[in-house]
Z-matrix of the N, CA and C atoms (Angstrom, degrees):
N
C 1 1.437
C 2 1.528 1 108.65
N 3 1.321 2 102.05 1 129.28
C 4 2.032 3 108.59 2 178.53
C 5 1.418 4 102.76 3 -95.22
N 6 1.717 5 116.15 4 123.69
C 7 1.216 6 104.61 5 172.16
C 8 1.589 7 106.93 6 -113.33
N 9 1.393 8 130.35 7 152.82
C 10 1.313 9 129.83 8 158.87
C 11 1.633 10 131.89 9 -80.33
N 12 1.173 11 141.28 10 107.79
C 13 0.727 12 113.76 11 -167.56
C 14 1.656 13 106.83 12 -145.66
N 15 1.400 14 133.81 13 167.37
C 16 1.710 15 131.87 14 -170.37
C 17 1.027 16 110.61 15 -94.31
N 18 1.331 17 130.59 16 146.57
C 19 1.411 18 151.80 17 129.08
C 20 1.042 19 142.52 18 -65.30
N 21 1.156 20 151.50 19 111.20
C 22 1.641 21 143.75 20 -173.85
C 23 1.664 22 88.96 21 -113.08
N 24 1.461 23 112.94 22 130.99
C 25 1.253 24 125.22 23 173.23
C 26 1.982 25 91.07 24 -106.01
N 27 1.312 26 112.46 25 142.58
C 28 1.311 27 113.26 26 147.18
C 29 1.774 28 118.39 27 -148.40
N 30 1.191 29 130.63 28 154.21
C 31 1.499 30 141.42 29 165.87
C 32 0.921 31 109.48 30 -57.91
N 33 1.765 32 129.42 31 118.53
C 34 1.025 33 141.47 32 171.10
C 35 1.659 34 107.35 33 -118.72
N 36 1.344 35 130.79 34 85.79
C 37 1.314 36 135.31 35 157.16
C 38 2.067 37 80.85 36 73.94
N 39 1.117 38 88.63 37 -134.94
C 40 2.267 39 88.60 38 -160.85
C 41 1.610 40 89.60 39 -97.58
N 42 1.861 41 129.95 40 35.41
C 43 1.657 42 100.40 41 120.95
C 44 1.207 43 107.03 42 -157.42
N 45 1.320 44 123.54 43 -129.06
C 46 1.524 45 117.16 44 -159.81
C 47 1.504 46 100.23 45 -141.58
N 48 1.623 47 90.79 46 135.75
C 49 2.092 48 97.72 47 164.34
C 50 1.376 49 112.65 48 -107.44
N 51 0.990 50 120.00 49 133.54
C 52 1.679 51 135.49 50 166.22
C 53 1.285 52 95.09 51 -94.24
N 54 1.663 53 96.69 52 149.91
C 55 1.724 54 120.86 53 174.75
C 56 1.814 55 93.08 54 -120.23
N 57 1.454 56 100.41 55 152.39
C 58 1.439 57 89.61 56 142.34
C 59 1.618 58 101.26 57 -120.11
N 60 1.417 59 142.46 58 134.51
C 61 1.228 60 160.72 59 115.66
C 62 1.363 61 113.45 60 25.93
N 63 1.407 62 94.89 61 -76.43
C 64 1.808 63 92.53 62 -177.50
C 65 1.337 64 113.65 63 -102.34
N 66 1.246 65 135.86 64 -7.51
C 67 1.313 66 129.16 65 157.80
C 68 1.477 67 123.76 66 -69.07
N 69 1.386 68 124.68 67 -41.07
C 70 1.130 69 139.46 68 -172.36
C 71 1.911 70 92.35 69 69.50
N 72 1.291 71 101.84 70 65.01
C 73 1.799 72 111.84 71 163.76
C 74 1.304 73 100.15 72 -128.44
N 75 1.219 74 113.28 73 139.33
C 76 1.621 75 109.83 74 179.04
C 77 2.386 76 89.30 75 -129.68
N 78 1.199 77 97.89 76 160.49
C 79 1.629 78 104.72 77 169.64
C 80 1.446 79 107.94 78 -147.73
N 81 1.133 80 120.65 79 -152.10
C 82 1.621 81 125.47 80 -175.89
C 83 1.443 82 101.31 81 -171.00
N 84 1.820 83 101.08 82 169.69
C 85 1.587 84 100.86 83 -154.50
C 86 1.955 85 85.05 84 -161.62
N 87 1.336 86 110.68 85 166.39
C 88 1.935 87 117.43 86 160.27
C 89 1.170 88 109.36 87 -84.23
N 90 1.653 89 119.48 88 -35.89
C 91 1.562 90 138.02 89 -170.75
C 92 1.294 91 107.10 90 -92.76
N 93 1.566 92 119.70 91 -176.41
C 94 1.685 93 107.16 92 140.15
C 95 1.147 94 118.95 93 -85.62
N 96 1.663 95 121.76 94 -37.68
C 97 1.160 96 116.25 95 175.38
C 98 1.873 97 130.86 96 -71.66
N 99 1.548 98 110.28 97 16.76
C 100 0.968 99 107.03 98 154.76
C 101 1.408 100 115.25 99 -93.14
N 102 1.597 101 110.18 100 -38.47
C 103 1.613 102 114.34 101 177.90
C 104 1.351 103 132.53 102 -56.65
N 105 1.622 104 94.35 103 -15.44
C 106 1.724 105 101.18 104 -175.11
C 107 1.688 106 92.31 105 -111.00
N 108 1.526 107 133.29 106 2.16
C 109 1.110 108 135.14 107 168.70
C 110 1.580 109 127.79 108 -80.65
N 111 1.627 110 83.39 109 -19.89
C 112 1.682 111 106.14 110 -161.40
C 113 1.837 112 99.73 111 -107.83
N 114 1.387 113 107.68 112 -42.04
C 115 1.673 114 106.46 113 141.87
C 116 1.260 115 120.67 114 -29.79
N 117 1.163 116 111.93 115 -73.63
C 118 1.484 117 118.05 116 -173.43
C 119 1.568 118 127.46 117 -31.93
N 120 1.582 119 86.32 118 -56.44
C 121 1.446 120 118.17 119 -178.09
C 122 2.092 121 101.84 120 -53.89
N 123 1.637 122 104.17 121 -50.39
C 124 1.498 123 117.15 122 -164.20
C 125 1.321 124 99.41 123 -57.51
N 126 1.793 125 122.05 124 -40.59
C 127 1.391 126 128.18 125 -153.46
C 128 1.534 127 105.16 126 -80.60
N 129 1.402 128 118.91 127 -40.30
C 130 1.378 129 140.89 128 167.39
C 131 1.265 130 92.11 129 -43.34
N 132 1.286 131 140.03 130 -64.42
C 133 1.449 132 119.23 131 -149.73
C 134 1.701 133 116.67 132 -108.28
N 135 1.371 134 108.15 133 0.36
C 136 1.721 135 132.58 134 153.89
C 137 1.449 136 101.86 135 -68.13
N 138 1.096 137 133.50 136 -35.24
C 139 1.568 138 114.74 137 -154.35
C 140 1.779 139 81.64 138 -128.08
N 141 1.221 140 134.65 139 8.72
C 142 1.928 141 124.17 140 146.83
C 143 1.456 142 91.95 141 -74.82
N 144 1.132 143 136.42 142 -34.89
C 145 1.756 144 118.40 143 -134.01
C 146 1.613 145 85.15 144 -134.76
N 147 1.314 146 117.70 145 48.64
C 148 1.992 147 111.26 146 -173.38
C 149 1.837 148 70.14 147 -129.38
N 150 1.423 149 88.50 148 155.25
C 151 1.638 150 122.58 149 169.94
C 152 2.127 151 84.04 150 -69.67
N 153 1.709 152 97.52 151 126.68
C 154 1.488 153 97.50 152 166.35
C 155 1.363 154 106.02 153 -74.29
N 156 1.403 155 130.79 154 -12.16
C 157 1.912 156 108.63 155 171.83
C 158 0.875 157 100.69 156 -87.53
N 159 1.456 158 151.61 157 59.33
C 160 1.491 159 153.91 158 168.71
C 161 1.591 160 89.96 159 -116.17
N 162 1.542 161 127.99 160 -31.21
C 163 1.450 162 121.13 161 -164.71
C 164 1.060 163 119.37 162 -143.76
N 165 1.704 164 117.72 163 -1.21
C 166 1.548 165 103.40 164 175.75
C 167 1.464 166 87.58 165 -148.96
């Protein structure tokens, strides 16, 4: 299953926090593209280990 879902990157002092929106998972990164890499990674393993009646 492909899900879509948002990111909010913001600067936190020397790196970066990602949100995701509709998960309410947030991670962190040095780059953005580690923070939205490391998101990725967080959201992947929130939605293996989520109750499936939470989303379908």
């Amino acid at each position: 299953m492909i899900f879509r879902l948002s990111a909010v990157v913001e600067k936190e002092d020397d790196s970066f926090v990602s949100h995701c929106v509709e998960l309410g998972v947030a991670s962190q990164g040095k780059t953005i593209a580690d923070a939205v890499s490391n998101l990725r990674e967080a959201c992947e393993l929130y939605l293996k280990h989520a109750d499936k009646g939470e989303f379908f």
